[in-house]
C-alpha positions, 0 to 999 in steps of 0.5 A: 456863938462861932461854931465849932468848925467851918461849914463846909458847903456853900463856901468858897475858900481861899488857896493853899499858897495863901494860907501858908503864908497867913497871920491866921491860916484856919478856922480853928486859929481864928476860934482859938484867937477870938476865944481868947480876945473875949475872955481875956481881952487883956491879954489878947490886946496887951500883945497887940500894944507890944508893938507901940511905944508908951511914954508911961504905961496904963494903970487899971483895967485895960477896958472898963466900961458901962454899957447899961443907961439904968446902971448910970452913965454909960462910959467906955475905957480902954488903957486909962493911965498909959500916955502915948502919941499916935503920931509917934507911933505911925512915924517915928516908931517906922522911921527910926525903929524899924528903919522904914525911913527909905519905904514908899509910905504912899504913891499919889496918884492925881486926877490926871494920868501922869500927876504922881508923886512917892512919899517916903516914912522919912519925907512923911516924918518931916513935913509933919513935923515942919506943919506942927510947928506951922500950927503951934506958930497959929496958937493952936494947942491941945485939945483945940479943935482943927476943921479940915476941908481938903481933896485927897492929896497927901497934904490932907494926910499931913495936916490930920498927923500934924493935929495928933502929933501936938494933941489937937483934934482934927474935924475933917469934912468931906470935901464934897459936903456944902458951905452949909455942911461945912458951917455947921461942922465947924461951929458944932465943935468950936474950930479954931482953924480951917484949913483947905485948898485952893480946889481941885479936879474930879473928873472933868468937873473943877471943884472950887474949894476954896470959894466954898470954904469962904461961904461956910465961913461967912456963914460962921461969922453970920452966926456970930462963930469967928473962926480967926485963921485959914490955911490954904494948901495952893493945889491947883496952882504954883506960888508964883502963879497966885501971888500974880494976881490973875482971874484966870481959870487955875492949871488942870495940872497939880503943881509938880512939887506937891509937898512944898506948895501948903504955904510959904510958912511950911518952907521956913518952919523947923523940922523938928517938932516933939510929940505932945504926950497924950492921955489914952484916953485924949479925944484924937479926932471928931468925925460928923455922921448924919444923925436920925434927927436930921442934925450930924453927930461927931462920933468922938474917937479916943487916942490908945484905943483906937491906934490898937483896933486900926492896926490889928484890924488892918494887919489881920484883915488884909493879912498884910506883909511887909512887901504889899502895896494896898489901896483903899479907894475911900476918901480920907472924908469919911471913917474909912479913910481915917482907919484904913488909908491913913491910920492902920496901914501908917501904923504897921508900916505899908506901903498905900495908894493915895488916890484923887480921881474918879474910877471912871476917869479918864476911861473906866480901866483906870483903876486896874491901870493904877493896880497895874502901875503900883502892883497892888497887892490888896484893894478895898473898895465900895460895892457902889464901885464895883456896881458901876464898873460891872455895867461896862463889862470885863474887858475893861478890867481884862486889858490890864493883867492884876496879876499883883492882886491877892486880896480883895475888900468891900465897904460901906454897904452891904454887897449884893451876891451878884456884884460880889461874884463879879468881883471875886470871878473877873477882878480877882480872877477866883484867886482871891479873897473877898473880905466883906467888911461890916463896921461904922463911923461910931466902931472904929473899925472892922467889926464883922468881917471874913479874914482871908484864909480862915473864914470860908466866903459866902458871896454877901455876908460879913461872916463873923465878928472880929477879935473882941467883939461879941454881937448879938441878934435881939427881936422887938422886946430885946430878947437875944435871940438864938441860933438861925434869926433875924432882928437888930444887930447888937453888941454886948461889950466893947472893943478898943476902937469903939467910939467914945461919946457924941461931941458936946452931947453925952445925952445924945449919945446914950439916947441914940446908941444904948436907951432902945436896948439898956445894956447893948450897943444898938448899931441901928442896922438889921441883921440875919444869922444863917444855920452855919452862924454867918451874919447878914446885915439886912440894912438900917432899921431907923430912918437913914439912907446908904447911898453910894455908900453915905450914910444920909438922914432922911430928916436932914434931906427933908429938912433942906426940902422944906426950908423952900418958900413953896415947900408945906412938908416932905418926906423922903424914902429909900428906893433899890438902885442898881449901882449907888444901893439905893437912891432918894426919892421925895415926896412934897406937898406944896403951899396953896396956889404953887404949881409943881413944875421942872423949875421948881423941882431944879429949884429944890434940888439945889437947895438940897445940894447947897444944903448938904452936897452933891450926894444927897441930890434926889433922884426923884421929886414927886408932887404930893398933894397929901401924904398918907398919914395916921389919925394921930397924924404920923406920916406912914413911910412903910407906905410911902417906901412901897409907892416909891418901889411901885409895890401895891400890896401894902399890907395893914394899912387900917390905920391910914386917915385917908386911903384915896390919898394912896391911890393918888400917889400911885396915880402920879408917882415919877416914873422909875427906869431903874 
């Protein structure tokens, strides 16, 4: 599966200096290790968990696990016995053991050049525990499920540690998901509590969370789920200041003292909180992803496993040492941000940039200006940013001189080569590394990806599977197929970080990951394999859409559409965009007597934003009398996609019931600039 050398053509390989210094310097290394880490995962694993603390130590197998639907329930289990505590690990393990009190654990970096603050391990250690204690003084206990509903200051990073340090589940949701999405996130996995902000700034536009937070809880009320208790993190605005009473607008300014603004009960509770011991195998948090169906799955992720792949994948990935400053631009709202802003580099001691802006804010520099400040080391952003940033050229990038830069990172989406060489030729000025890294909410982490200097760049691919993972290319009949192919991307065993279940849904679970091809872990997502056995993820093959880098449903989108009062049906397909991947485009049928016009379309964007947020906003709505549908009445998105694109060879439509309806949506189709 990986070959026997490095290819040598075609390739772009990382510099000597680099590869001195690399935890894996060579091909030959990382085959050895991967060898290893698939034979005997005991072993190779059992070296990684050295480095953590276990209250007592696992008693079976190291990783059990059924990946076969007609072999009985499908289960996964990694170091079943062993009881740990993550938050121990990520905290007090760097604080007292390793004397990482003093280190920067992260620079926050505000909306508004000029709002920052540094926070040390040690400064970390005791807000979370005083927000523990804050939330034990609220009843919530092991086991209880936390919704939070925050903008990416370091209070987001504290509440999510505080959960895991008493063996609650967290349930964050992105902070730019509706009252709706919110609601419906926080009734699906019984939250006890919610905790949020008063709002916050991105870019220019204020965001009022809070407001938000007050509707998607009336809406739990309405549905008769109380949730009892709120905690509100005052972001925008001093104590004092709220407590007066004014309506008046909030400051644009975070207040300076960030730390000590969550509620007045943070500054009276104790700083000593003992971790709660946990099972290996203890859910450590829910994270909702759109689901096929329309309805959101919460990808459940479990405590040792996890802790393992986030910190090996981190530490092997960015080839992270101990003097590097890393920014991962994600937001915490999404798996990116739980594995690689807060989890994996808390666990190997890094230093991180926390940012709350926007790349384009107040100018397009202002990333590499925040590089500069910091001297960031390794980046890791989506290729939807590098897109937009590419339209204003390189002399935004070149006024600032990135000369701290080593290791460059992409996410959320396949990269297109031409983005990719912009990135590699002006941000990283040719001197460093892409990591191109493929993975998902449901893996946990990085499960195809280059590592620095022993994989060899090809501008696109994600190259090879990390350390564990066994992937696999089958066709329709779920034969592996061999050598040079394309088909659906599998995996054949588990890894650590792999997730655990759907919450509140085993069945789903299994039907959605493990029934199409009994025996596999089905990502959903194409891929090809080239003759020098590089991957290429070619895009989903179900019916979701990546825009800007989030993963959206198109029965979720249609679902919001057809919910308006003049709305028949709907259907929604991707079409190519050059800098969010891919955009949304509609297509609806009205009820009889309703005319098509610009309020109505305003109308139904709304509705989608208001349903599920900001980012599932169509970029085209076009009336559709009819849509193009089979004699058994399935609605033909392959063709629906092609008119989207203005592709008129449409290949077999034999099965179409009326083909003068395609001639009429190619007649009328909105008109597509990009």
């Amino acid at each position: 599966m990986i070959p026997d050398k490095a290819p040598g053509e075609d390739v772009l390989h990382a510099s000597a200096d680099l590869k001195k210094q690399a935890h894996i310097p060579s091909f030959e290394k990382y085959k050895e290790l991967y060898t290893r880490s698939v034979e005997s995962p005991e072993e190779f694993w059992g070296d990684v968990a050295k480095d953590f603390f276990w209250k007592t130590k696992y008693t079976g197998k190291f990783l059990d696990y059924n990946f076969d639907v007609t072999k009985g329930e499908v289960f996964v289990k990694c170091m079943e016995g062993a009881t740990t505590n993550i938050c121990h690990n990520v905290l007090d393990r760097n604080v007292h053991e390793r004397k990482l009190g003093d280190k920067v654990a992260f620079y926050w970096e505000g909306n508004e050049p000029g709002d920052e603050k540094t926070v040390t391990y040690r400064e970390l250690l005791q807000q979370v525990c005083k927000f523990a204690n804050v939330l034990k003084s609220q009843g919530v206990k092991k086991g209880d499920r936390v919704s939070i509903y925050m903008p990416m200051v370091v209070e987001l990073v504290v509440a999510m540690l505080a959960c895991a340090r008493i063996g609650a589940v967290h349930s964050i949701v992105f902070a730019g998901f509706s009252a709706e999405s919110l609601c419906e996130r926080i009734m699906d996995s019984q939250c006890c509590i919610l905790i949020t902000a008063d709002g916050f700034y991105r870019g220019d536009k204020l965001i009022s969370l809070k407001l938000i937070a007050d509707e998607a809880l009336q809406k739990c009320r309405d549905k008769s789920f109380t949730v009892e208790k709120c905690i509100m993190l005052k972001h925008l605005t001093k104590e004092e200041e709220a407590s007066s009473g004014s309506l008046s607008p909030p400051a644009k300014r975070a207040c300076p003292d960030l730390l000590h603004t969550f509620s007045f009960f943070i500054l009276i509770s104790s700083e000593e909180c003992e971790p709660v011991w946990c099972d290996s195998e203890d859910p450590l948090f829910i994270l909702y992803t759109s689901g096929s169906t329309g309805k959101p799955k919460g990808v459940l992720h479990t405590v040792s496993g996890y802790m393992l792949y986030t910190a090996a994948t981190f530490k092997m990935v960015f080839d992270y040492h101990s003097d590097d400053v890393y920014w991962c631009t994600a937001d915490i709202g999404w798996i990116t941000g739980h594995s690689y802003i807060t989890y994996g580099p808390l666990a190997n001691g890094a230093t991180s940039v926390l940012f709350e802006g926007l790349p384009t804010y107040p100018d397009v520099s202002r990333m590499w200006e925040i590089v500069d400040k910091y001297h960031v080391s390794k980046f890791y952003t989506a290729p939807t940013a590098i897109r937009l940033l590419m339209k204003y050229g390189s002399e935004p990038v070149q006024k600032y001189k990135r000369t701290s830069l080593k290791i460059l990172g992409t996410v959320g989406e396949p990269i297109n080569p031409e983005a990719w060489q912009w990135y590699y030729s002006v941000v990283g000025e040719k001197r460093c590394p892409v990591v191109d890294t493929f993975w998902q909410t449901e893996t946990g982490g990085h499960v195809l990806t280059p590592l620095p200097a022993a994989t060899p760049m090809k501008p696109g691919s994600a190259t090879f599977p990390f350390f564990g993972v066994v992937p696999a290319i089958l066709n329709e009949s779920g034969e592996e197929l061999e050598g040079p192919s394309e088909g659906y991307l599998v995996f054949k065993q588990p890894w650590p970080g792999v997730m655990r279940t759907v919450y509140g849904n085993h069945e789903r679970f299994e039907t959605t990951y493990f029934k199409k091809f009994p025996g596999y872990y089905v990502t959903g997502d194409g891929c090809r394999r080239d003759k020098d056995g590089y991957y290429w993820i070619t895009g989903r093959i179900d019916d979701m859409l990546n825009v800007s880098g989030h993963l959206l449903s198109t029965a979720e989108v249609e679902s919001a559409l057809v919910e308006h009062e003049s709305v028949a049906e709907a259907a929604v397909v991707g079409r190519p965009h050059p800098v969010k991947g891919e955009s949304l485009y509609c297509f609806v049928t009205l009820n009889d007597g309703i005319n098509y016009n610009q309020k109505l379309e305003a109308e139904l964007k709304k509705q989608v934003r208001e349903k599920i947020g900001a980012i599932a906003t169509p970029d085209y709505i076009q009336n559709a009398p009819s849509l193009p549908k089979t004699r058994s009445g399935k609605i033909m998105r392959r063709v629906l996609r092609k008119i989207a694109c203005n592709e008129q060879d449409l290949g077999d439509v034999s099965t179409l019931a009326d083909s003068s309806v395609v001639e009429q949506l190619f007649e009328n189709r909105c008109c597509t600039a990009v």
